[in-house]
MIBA-94348 format. One record per residue (C-alpha): residue number from 1; x, y, z. Coordinates in nm, 3 decimals, decimal comma. Each point is the difference from the previous one (the first is absolute). Last residue first. Layout:
BEGIN
<i: NUM; X: X; Y: Y; Z: Z>
...
END
This chain:
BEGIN
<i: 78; X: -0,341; Y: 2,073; Z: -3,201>
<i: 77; X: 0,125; Y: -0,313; Z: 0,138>
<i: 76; X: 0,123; Y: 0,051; Z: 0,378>
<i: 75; X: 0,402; Y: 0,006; Z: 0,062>
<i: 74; X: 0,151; Y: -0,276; Z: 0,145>
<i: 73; X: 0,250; Y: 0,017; Z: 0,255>
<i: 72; X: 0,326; Y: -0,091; Z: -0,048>
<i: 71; X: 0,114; Y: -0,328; Z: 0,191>
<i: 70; X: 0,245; Y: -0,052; Z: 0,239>
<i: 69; X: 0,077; Y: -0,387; Z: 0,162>
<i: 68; X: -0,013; Y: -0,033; Z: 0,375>
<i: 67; X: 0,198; Y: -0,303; Z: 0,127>
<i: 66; X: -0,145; Y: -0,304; Z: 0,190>
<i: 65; X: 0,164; Y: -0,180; Z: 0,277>
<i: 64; X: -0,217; Y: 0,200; Z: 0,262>
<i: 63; X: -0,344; Y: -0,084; Z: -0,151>
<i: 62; X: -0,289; Y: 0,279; Z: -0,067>
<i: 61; X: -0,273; Y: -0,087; Z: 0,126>
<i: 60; X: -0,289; Y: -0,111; Z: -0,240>
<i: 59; X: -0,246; Y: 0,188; Z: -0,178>
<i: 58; X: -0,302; Y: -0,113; Z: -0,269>
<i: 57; X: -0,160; Y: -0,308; Z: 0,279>
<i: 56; X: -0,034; Y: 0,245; Z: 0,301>
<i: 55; X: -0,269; Y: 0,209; Z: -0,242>
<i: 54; X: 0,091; Y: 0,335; Z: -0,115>
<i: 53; X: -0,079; Y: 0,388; Z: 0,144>
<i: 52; X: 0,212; Y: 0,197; Z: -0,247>
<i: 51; X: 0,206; Y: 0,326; Z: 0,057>
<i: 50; X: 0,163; Y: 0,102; Z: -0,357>
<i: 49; X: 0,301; Y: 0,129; Z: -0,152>
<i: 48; X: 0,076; Y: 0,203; Z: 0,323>
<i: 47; X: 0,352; Y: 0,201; Z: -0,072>
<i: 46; X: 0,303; Y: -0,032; Z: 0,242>
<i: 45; X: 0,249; Y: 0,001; Z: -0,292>
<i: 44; X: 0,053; Y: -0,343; Z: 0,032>
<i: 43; X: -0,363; Y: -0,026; Z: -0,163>
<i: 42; X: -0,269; Y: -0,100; Z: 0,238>
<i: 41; X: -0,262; Y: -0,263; Z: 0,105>
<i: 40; X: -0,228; Y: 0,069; Z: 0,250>
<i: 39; X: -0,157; Y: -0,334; Z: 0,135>
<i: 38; X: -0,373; Y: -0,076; Z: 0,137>
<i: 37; X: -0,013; Y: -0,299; Z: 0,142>
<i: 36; X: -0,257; Y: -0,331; Z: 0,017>
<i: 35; X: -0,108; Y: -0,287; Z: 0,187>
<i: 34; X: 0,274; Y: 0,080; Z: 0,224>
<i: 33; X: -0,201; Y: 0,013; Z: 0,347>
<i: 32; X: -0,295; Y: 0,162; Z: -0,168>
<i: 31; X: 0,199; Y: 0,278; Z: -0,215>
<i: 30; X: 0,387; Y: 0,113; Z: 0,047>
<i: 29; X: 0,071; Y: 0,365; Z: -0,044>
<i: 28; X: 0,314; Y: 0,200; Z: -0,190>
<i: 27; X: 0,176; Y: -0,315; Z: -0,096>
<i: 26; X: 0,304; Y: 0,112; Z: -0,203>
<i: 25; X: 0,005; Y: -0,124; Z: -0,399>
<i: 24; X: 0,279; Y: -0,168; Z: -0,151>
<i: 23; X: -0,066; Y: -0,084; Z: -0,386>
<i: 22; X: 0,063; Y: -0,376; Z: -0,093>
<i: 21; X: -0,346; Y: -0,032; Z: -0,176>
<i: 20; X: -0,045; Y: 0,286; Z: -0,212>
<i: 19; X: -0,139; Y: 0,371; Z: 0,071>
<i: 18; X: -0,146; Y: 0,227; Z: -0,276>
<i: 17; X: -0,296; Y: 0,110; Z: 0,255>
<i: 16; X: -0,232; Y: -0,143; Z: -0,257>
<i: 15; X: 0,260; Y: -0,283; Z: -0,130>
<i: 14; X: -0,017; Y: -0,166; Z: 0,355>
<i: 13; X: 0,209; Y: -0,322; Z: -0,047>
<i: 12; X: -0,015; Y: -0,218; Z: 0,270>
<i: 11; X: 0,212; Y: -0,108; Z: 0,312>
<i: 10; X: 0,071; Y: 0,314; Z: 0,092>
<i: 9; X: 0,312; Y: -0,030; Z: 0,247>
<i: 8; X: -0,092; Y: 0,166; Z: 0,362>
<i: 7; X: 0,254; Y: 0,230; Z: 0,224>
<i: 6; X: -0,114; Y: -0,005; Z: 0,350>
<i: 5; X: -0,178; Y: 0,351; Z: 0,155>
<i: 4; X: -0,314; Y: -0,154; Z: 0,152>
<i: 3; X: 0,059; Y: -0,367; Z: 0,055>
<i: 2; X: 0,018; Y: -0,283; Z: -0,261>
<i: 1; X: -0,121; Y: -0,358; Z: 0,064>
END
């Protein structure tokens, strides 16, 4: 279970918000005992892509053996 403030993984691609499974989101609020979370995700920058209330099943903690991998973010269709 994740607690308020943990880093997440997306598990699932969310083309809406332009996120991809593998982003790292921070837990911002944990629903119904970890049923669900909401998670900010950000640029390096310090920039909120998105905050997004998702099921326990679509994020995962992150690991401590695992490296972060950079990605540029994609920019919306016009």
């Amino acid at each position: 279970m994740l607690a308020e403030l943990d880093r997440a993984v997306l598990l699932v691609d969310l083309p809406q918000q332009r996120l991809t499974a593998g982003d790292i989101g921070t837990v911002v609020m944990v629903h119904a005992g970890g049923q669900g979370y909401t998670v900010e995700f950000l640029t390096l920058g310090g920039e909120t892509i998105a905050v997004e209330t998702l099921a326990a099943i679509q994020v995962r903690p992150v690991r401590p053996d695992e490296i972060a991998h950079v990605r540029q973010r994609a920019r919306a269709s016009t």
